[in-house]
Backbone as CSV, one residue per row, in Angstrom:
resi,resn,N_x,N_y,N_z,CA_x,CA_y,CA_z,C_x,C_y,C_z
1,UNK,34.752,-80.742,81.706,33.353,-80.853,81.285,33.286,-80.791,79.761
2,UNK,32.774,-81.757,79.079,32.308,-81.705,77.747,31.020,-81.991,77.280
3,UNK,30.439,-80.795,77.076,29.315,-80.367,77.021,29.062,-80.652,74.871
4,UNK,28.026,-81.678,74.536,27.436,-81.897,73.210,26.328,-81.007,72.664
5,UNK,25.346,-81.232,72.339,24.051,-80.823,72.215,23.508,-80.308,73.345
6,UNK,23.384,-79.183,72.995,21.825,-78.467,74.242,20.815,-77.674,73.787
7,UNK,20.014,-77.328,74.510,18.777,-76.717,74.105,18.818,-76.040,74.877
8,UNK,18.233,-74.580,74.571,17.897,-73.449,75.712,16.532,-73.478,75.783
9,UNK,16.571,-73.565,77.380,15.223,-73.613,77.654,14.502,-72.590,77.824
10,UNK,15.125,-71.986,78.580,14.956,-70.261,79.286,15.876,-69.117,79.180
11,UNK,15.225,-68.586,78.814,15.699,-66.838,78.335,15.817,-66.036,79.353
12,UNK,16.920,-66.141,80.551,16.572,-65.172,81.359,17.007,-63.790,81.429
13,UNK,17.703,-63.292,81.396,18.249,-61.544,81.350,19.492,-60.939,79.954
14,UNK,19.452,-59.982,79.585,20.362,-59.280,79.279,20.682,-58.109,80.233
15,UNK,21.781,-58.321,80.478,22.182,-56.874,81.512,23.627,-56.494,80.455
16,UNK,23.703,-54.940,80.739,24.003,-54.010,79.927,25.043,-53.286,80.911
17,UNK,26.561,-53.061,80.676,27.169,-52.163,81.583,28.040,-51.826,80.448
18,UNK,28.608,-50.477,81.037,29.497,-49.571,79.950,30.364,-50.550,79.333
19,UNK,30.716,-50.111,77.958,31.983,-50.947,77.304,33.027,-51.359,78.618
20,UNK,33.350,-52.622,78.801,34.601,-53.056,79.764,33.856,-53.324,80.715
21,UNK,33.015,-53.262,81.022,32.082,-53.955,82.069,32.306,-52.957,83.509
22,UNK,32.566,-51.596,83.475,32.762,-51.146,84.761,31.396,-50.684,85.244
23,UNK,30.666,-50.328,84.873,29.481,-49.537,85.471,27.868,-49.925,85.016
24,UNK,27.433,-50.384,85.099,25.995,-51.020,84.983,25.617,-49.938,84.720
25,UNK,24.534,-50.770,84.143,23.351,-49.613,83.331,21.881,-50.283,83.362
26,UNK,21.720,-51.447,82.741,20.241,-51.453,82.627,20.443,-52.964,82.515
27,UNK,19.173,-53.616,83.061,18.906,-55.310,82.678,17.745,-55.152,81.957
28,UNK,17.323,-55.940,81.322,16.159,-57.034,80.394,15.585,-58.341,81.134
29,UNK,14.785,-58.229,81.872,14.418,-59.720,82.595,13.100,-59.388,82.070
30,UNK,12.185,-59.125,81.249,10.949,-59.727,80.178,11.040,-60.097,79.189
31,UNK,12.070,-60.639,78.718,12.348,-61.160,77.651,11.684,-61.683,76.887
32,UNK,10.915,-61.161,75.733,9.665,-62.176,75.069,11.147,-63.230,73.992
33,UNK,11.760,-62.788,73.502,12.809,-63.087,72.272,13.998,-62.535,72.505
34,UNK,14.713,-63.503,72.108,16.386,-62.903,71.270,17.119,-63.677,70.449
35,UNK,17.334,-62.737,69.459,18.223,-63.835,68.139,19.677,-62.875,68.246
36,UNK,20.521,-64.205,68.111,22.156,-63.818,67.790,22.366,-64.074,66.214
37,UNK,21.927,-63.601,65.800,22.272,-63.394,64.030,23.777,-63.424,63.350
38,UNK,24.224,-64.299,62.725,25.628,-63.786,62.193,25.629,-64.287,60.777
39,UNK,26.568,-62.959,60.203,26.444,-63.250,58.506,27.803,-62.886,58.165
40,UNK,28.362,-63.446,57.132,30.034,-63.794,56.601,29.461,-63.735,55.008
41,UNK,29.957,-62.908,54.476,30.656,-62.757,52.986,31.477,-63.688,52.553
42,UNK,31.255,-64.161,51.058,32.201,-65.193,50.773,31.830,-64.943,49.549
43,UNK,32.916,-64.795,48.916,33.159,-64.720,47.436,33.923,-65.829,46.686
44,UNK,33.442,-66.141,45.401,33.678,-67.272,44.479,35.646,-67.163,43.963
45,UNK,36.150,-67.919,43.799,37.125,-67.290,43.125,37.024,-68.052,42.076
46,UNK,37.192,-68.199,40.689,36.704,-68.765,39.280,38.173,-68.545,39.044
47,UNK,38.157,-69.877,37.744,38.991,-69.491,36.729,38.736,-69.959,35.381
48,UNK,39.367,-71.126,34.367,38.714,-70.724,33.400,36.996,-71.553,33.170
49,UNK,36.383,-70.688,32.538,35.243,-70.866,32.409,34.644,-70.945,33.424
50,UNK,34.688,-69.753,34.019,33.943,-70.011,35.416,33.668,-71.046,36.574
51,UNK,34.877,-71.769,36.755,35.126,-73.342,37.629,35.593,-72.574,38.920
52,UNK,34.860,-72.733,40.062,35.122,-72.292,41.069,36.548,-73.462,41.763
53,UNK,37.156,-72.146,41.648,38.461,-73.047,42.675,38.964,-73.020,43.741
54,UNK,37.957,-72.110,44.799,38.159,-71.766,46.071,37.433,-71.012,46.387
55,UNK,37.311,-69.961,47.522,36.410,-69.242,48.157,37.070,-68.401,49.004
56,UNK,37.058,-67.261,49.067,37.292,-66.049,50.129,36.311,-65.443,51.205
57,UNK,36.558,-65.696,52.120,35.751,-65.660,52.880,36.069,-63.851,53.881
58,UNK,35.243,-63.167,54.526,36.098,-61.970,55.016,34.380,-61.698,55.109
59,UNK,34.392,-60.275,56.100,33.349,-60.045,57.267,32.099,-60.724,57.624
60,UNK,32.961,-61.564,58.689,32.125,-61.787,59.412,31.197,-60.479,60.459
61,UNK,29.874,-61.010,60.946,29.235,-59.990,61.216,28.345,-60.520,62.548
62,UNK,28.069,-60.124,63.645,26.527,-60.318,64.742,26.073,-59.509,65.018
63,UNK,24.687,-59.612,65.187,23.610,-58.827,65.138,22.833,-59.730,66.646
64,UNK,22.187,-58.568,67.464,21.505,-59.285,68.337,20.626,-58.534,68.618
65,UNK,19.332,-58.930,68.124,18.165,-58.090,68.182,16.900,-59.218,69.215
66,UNK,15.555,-57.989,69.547,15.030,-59.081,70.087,13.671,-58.307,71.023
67,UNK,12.871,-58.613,71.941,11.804,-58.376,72.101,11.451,-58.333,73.600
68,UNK,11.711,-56.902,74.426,11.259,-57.105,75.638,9.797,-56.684,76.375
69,UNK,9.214,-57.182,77.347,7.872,-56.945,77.232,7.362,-55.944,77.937
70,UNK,8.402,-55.352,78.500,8.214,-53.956,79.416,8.888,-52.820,78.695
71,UNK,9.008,-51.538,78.441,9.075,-50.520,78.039,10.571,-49.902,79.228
72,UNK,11.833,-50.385,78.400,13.375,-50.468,79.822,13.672,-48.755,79.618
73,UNK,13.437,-48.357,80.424,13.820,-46.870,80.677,15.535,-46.805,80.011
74,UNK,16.268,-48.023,80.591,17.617,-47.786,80.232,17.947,-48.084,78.995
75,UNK,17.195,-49.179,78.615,17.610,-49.227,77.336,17.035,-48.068,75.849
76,UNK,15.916,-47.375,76.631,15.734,-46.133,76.312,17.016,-44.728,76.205
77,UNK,17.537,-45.100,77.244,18.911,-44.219,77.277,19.828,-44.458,76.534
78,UNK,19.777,-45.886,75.734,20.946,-46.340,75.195,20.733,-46.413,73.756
79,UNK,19.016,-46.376,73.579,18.830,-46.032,72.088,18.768,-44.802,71.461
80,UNK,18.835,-43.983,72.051,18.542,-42.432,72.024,19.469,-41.527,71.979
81,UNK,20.797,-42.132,73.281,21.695,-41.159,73.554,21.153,-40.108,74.702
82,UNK,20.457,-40.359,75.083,19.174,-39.227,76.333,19.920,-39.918,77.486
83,UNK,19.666,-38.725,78.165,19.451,-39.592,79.666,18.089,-38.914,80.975
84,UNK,17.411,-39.635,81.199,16.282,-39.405,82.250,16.903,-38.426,82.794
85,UNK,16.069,-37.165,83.345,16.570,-36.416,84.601,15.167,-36.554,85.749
86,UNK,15.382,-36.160,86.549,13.842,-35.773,87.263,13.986,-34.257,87.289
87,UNK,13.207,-33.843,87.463,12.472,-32.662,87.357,10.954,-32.254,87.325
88,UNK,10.761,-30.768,87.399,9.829,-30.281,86.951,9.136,-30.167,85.300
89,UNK,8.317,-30.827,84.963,7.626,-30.741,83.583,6.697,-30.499,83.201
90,UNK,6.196,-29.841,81.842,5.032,-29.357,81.876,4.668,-30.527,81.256
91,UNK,3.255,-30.765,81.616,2.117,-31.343,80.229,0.669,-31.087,80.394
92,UNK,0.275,-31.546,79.163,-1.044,-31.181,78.928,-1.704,-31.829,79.997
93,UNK,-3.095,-31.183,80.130,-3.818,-32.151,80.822,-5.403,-31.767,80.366
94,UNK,-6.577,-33.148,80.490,-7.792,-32.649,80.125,-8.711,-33.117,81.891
95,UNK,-9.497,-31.901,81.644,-10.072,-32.427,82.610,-11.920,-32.004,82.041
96,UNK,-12.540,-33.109,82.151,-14.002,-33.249,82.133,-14.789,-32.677,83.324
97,UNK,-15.512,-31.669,82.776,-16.026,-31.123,84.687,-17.691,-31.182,83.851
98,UNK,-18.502,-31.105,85.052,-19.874,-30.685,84.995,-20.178,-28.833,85.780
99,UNK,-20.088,-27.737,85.484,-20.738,-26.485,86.352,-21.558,-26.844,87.278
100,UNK,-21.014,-26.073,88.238,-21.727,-26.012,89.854,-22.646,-24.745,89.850
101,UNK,-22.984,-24.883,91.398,-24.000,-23.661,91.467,-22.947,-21.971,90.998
102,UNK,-23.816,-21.186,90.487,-22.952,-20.261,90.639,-22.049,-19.655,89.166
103,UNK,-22.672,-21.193,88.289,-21.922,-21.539,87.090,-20.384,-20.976,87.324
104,UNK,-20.247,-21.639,88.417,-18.176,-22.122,88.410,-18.327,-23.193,88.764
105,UNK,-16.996,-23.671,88.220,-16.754,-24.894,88.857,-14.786,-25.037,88.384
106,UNK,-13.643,-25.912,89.643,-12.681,-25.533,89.559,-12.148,-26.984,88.817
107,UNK,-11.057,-26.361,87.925,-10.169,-27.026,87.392,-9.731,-28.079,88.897
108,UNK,-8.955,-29.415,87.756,-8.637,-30.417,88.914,-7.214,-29.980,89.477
109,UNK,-6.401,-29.677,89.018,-4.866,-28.960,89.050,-5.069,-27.391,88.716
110,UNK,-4.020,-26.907,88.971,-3.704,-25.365,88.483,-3.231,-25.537,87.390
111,UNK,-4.243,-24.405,86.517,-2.968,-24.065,84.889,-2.298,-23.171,85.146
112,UNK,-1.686,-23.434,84.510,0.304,-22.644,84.428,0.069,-21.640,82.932
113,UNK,0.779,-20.681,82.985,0.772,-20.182,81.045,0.640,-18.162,81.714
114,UNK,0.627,-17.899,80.959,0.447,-16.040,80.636,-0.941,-15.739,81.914
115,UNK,-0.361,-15.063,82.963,-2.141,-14.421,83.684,-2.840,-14.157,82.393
116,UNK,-4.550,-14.450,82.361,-5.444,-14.261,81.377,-5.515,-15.000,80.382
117,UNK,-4.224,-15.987,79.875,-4.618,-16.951,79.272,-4.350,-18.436,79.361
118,UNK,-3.963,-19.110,80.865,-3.874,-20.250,81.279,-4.663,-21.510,80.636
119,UNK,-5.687,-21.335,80.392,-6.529,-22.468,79.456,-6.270,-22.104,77.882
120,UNK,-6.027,-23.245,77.577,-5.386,-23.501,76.346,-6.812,-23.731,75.443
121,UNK,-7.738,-24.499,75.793,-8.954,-24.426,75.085,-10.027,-24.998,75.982
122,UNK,-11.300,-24.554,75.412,-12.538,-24.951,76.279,-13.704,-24.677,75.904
123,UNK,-14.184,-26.107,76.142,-15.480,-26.447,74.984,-16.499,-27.177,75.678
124,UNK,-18.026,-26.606,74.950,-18.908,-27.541,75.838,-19.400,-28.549,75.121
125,UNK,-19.475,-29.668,75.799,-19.492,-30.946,76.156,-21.429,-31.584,75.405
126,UNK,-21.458,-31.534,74.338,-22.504,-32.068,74.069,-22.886,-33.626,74.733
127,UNK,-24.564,-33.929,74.701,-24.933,-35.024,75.246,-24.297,-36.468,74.593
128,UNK,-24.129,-36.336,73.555,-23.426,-37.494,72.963,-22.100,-37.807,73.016
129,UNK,-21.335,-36.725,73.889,-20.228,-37.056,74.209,-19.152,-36.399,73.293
130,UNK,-19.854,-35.602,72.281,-18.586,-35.200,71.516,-18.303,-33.672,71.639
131,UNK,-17.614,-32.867,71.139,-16.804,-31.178,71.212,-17.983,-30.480,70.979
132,UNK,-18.518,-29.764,71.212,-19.644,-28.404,70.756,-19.046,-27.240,71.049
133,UNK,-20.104,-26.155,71.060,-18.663,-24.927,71.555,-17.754,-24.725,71.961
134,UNK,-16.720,-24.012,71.159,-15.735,-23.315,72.108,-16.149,-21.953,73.018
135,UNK,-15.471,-21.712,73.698,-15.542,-20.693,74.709,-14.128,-20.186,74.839
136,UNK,-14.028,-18.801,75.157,-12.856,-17.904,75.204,-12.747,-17.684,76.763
137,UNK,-11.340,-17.277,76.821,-10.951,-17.272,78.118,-10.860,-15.787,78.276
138,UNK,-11.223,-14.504,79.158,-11.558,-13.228,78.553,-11.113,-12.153,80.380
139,UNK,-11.089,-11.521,80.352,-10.653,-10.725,81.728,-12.105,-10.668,82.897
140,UNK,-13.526,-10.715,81.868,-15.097,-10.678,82.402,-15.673,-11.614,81.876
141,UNK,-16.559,-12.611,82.290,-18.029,-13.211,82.484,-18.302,-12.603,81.098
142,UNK,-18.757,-13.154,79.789,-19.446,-12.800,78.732,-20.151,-14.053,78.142
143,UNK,-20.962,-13.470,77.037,-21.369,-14.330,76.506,-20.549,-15.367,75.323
144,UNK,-20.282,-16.362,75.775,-19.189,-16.836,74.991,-17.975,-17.143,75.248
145,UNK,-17.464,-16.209,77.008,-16.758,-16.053,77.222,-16.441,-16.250,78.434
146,UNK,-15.215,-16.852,79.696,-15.152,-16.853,80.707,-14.334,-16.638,81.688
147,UNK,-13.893,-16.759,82.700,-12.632,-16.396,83.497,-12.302,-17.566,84.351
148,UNK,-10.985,-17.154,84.481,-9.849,-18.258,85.097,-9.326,-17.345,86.123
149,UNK,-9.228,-18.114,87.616,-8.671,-17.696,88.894,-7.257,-18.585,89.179
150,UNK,-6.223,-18.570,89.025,-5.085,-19.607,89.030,-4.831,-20.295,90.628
151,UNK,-5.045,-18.848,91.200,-4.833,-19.471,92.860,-6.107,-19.953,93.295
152,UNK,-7.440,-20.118,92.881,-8.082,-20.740,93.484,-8.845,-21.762,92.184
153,UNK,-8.210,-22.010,91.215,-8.463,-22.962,89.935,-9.941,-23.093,89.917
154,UNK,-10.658,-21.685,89.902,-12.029,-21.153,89.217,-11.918,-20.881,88.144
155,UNK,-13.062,-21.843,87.569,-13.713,-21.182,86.182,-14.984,-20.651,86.729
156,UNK,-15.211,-19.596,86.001,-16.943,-18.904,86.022,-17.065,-18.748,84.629
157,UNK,-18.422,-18.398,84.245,-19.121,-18.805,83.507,-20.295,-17.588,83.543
158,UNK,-20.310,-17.283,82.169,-21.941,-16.276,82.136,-23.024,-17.185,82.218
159,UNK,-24.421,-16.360,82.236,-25.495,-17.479,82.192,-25.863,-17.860,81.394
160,UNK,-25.047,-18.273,80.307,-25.907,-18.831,79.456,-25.330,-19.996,78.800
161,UNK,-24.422,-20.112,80.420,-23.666,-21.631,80.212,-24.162,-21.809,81.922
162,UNK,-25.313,-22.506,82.206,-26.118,-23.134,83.708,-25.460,-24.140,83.974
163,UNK,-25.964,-24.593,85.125,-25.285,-25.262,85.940,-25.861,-26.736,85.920
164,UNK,-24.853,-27.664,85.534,-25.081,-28.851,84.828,-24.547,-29.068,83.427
165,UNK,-24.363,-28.248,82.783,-23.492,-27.656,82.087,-21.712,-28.765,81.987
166,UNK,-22.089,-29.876,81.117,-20.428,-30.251,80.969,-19.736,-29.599,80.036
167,UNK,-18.140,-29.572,80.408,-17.422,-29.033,79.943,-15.907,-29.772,79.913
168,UNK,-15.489,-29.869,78.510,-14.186,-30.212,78.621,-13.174,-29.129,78.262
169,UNK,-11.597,-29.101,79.247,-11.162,-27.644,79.809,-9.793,-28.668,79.420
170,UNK,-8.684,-28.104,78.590,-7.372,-28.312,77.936,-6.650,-27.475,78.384
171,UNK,-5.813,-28.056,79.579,-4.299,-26.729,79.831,-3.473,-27.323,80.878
172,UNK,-2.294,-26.443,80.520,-1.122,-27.129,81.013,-0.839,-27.064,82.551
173,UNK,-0.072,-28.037,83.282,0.269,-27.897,84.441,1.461,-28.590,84.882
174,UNK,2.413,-28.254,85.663,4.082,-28.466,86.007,3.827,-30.124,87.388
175,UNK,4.780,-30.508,87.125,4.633,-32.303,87.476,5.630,-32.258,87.951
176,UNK,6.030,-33.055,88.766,7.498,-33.965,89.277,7.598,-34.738,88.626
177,UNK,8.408,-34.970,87.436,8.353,-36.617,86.877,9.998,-36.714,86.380
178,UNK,10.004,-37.760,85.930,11.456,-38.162,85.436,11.207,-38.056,83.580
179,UNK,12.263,-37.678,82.935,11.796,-37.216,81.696,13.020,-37.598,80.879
180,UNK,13.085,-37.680,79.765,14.122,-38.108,78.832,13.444,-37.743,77.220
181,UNK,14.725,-36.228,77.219,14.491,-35.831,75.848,15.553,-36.588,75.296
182,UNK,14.472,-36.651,73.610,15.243,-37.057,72.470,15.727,-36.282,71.326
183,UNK,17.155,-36.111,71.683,17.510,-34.527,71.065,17.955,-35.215,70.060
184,UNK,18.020,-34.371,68.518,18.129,-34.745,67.588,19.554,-34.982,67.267
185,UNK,20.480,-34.122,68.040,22.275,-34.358,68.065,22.915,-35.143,68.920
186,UNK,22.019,-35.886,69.289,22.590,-37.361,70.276,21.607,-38.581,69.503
187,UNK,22.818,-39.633,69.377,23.111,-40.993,68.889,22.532,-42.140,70.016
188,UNK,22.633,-43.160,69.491,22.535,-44.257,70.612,24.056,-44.821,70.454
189,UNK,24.081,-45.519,71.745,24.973,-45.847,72.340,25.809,-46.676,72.351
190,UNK,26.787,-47.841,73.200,27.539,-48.861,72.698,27.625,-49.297,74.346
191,UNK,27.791,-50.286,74.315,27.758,-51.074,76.155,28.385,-52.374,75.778
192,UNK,28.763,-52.903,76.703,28.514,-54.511,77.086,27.601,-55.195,77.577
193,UNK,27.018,-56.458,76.815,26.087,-57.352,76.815,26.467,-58.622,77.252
194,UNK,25.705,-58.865,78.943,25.699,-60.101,79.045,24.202,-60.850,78.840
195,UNK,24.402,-61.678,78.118,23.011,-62.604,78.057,22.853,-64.322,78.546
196,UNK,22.516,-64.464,80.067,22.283,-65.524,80.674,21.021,-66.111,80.255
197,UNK,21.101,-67.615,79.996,19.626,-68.270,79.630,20.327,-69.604,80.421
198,UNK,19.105,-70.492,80.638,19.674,-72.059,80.982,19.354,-73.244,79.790
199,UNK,19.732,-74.043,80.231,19.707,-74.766,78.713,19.890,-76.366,79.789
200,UNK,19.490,-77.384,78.864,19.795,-79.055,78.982,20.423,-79.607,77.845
201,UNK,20.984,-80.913,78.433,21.598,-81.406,76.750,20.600,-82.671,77.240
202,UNK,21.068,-83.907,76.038,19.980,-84.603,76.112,19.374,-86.136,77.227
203,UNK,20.858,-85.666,78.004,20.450,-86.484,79.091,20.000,-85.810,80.668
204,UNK,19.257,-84.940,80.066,18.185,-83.521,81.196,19.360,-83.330,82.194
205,UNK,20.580,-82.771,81.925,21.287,-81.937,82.689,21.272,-80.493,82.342
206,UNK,21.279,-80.240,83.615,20.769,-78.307,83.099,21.992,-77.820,83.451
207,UNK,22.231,-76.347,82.416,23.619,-75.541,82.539,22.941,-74.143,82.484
208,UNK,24.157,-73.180,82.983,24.160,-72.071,82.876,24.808,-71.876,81.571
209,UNK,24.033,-70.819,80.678,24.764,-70.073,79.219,24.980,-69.073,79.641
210,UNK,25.698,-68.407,79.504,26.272,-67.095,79.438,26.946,-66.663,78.132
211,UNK,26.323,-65.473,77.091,26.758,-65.424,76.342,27.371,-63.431,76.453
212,UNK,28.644,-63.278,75.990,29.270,-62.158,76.549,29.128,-61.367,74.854
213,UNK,28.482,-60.358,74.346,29.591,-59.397,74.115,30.093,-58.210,74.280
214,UNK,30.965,-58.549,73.886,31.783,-57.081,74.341,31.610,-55.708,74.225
215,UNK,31.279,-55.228,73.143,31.319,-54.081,72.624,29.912,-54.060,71.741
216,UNK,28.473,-53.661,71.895,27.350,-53.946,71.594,26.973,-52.241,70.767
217,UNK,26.928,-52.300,69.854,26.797,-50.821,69.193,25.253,-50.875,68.925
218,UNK,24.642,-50.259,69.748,23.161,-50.030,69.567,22.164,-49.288,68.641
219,UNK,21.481,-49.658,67.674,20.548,-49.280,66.857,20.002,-48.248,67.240
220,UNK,19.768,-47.222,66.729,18.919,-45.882,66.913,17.359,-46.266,66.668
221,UNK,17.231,-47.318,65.369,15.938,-47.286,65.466,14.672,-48.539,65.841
222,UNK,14.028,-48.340,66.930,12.972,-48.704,67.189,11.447,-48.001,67.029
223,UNK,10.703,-49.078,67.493,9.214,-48.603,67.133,8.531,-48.926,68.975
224,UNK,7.385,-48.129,69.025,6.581,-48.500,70.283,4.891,-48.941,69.434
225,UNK,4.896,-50.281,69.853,3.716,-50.573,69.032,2.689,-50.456,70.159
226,UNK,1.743,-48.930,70.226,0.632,-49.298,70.748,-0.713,-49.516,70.302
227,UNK,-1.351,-49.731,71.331,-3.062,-49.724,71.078,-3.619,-50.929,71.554
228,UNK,-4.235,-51.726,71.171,-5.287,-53.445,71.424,-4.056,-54.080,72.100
229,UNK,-3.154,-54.518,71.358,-1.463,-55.418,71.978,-0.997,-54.743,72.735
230,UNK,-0.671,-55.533,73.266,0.779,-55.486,74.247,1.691,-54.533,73.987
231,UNK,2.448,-53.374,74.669,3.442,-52.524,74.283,4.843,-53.030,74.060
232,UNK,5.143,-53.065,73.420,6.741,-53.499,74.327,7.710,-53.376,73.130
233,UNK,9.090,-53.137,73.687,10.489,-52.266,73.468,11.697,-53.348,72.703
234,UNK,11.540,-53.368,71.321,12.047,-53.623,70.519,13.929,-53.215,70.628
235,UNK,14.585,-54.156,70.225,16.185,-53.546,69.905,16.916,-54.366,69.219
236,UNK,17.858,-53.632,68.934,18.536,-54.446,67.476,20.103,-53.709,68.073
237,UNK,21.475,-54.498,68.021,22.321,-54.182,68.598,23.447,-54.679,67.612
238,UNK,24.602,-54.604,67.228,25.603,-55.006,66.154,26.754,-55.172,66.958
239,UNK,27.585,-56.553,67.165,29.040,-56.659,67.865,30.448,-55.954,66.929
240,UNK,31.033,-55.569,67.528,32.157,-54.874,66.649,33.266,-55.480,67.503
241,UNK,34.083,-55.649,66.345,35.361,-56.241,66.547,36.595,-55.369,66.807
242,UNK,37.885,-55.992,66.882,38.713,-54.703,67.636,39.326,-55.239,69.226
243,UNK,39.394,-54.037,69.573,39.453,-54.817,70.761,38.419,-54.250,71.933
244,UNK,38.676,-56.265,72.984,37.651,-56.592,73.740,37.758,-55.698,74.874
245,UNK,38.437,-54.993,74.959,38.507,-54.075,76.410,38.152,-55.203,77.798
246,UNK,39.410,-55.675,77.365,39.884,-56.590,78.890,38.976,-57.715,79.095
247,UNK,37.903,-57.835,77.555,36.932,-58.922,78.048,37.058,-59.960,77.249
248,UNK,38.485,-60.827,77.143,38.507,-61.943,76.057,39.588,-61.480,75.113
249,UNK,39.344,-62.256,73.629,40.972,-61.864,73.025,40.679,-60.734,72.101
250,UNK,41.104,-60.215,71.683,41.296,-59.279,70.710,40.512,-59.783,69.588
251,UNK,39.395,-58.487,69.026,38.517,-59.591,67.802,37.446,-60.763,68.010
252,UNK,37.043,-60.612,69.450,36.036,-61.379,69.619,34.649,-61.010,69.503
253,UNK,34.085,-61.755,68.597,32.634,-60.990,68.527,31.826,-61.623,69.538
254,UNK,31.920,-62.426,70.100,30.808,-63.081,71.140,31.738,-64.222,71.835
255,UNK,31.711,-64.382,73.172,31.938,-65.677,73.756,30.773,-66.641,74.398
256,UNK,30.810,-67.676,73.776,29.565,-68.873,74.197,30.134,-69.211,75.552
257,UNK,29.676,-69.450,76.606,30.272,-70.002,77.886,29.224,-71.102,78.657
258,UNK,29.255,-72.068,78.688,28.572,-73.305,79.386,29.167,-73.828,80.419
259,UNK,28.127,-73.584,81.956,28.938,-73.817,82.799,27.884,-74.746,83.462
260,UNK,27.831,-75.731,84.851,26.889,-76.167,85.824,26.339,-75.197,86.371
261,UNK,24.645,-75.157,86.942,24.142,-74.507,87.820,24.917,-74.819,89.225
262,UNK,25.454,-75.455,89.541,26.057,-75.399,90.422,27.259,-75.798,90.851
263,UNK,28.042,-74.997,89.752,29.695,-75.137,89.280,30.092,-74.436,90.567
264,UNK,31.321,-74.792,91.023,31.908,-74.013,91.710,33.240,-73.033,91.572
265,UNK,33.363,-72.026,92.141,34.659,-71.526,91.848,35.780,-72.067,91.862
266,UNK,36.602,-71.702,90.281,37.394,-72.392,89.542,38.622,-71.870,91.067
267,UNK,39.821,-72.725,90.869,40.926,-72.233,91.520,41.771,-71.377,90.910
């Protein structure tokens, strides 16, 4: 097969397994972007009067950075150096209540924290929607002041907070979730990168690309752009040379591979 000119049409996955390809880790199938970047040093060599009489050429370099549109848990693991656990976790939580008869009314979850001081803060709820008083969390019903029941997630209230009375109530409570700290003495990581896209040349035959590398040393730093846009999980990755750990020759920074969608196994 001799394959000329092509065009990639479609961007479909990066998948990610430990250096040497033994153990998977994470794919990329939202691919908004990806650039394979490469840059080479080359120096002049002069002689007299500055007449260039050759050129030295020495590090070469790839870079493969690029733009996915989902937020990859794994590739979270691989920029960080973290790894997800599940567990128990605390977090904040707000909950907006209106007072019932009785001026109580119960938190949506249980707060967690010191008996007597489980609510972290609590304030009433002016008509326009914004913070007005605080209120203290106290052992008795006062003015100013109120109580927290943990096993039955009561607030009460003196009277001179009635019933109708909104209130926004700040405090913590323990979750099942999966979590991934970012400790400050762990690095990001290094994997193998495969990146499949399809492509045509110019007489509309379509191929499989497969582009391999080997040894992908991952950037520590990204950004999470939120708010109005779209979220999504930025990465920037550098090939290092050396050796391919069983994947190609020694010193390969990337292998281009063009095959048929429906090549068959070689003999």
């Amino acid at each position: 097969m001799n394959v000329g000119d092509i065009s990639i049409t479609s961007l479909e996955t990066i998948t990610a397994f430990t250096v040497g390809g033994s153990e998977y880790l994470f794919t990329l199938d939202e691919l908004q972007n990806t650039t394979i970047s490469q840059t080479q040093e080359k120096t002049d060599i002069t002689g007299k009067q500055g007449r260039k009489l050759n050129t030295l050429k020495r590090n070469k370099a790839v870079t493969i950075s690029g733009t996915n549109g989902l937020i990859s848990g794994g590739l979270l693991e691989m920029q960080t150096g973290g790894q997800f656990e599940d567990k128990i976790a605390q977090v904040m939580w707000t909950d907006y209540l209106t007072v019932g008869d009785g001026n109580t009314v119960n938190t949506s979850f249980k707060a967690i924290g010191t008996t007597g001081a489980e609510i972290d803060a609590l304030y009433i709820r002016n008509q326009d929607g914004t913070i007005g008083d605080k209120l203290e969390q106290a052992t008795t019903v006062a003015a100013g002041k109120f109580t927290y029941a943990s096993g039955t997630k009561a607030l009460k209230f003196n009277t001179d907070v009635a019933k109708g009375t909104e209130i926004v109530v700040y405090y913590k409570r323990n979750i099942n979730a999966s979590v991934l700290e970012n400790m400050s003495d762990q690095y990001s990581g290094k994997a193998t990168l495969y990146i499949d896209a399809i492509g045509e040349d110019k007489c509309a035959n379509v191929y499989r690309i497969q582009i391999l590398i080997p040894k992908a040393d991952f950037n520590g730093e990204f950004s999470f752009e939120m708010g109005d846009n779209q979220s999504v999980h930025n990465f920037e990755a550098e090939s290092l040379a050396g050796s391919s750990c069983g994947l190609g020759s020694a010193g390969v920074l990337w292998t281009y591979t063009i095959f048929g969608v429906d090549a068959e196994d070689a003999a």
